[in-house]
C-alpha positions, 0 to 999 in steps of 0.5 A, a space after each residue: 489523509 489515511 483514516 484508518 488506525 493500523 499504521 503498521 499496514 500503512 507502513 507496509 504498502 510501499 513494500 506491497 508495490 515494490 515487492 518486497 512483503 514475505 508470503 504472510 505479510 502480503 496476506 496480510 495486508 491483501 485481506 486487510 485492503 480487502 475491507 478497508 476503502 482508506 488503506 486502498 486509496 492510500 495505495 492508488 496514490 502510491 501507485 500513482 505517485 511511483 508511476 509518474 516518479 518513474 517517467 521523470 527520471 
């Protein structure tokens, strides 16, 4: 479970991975990961969960 606060970053790392986040959302959320351990984790598991989603399909 996420701790962090700022759920429109949360809402966004989906985007992060598939590429769809303009220049200035991508900084955004880049500098936000930057400093925040629950949010980057939250993207490992997305990360991870796309990956073995990708090899069942």
């Amino acid at each position: 479970m996420n701790k962090c606060i700022d759920t429109e970053i949360q809402e966004m790392l989906p985007d992060l991975l598939h590429g769809s986040l303009d220049g200035h959302e991508r900084q955004r959320v880049a500098a936000h990961l930057a400093t925040c351990e629950s949010c980057r984790e939250d993207l490992d598991v997305i990360r991870t969960v796309n990956v073995r989603f990708r090899r069942t399909a």
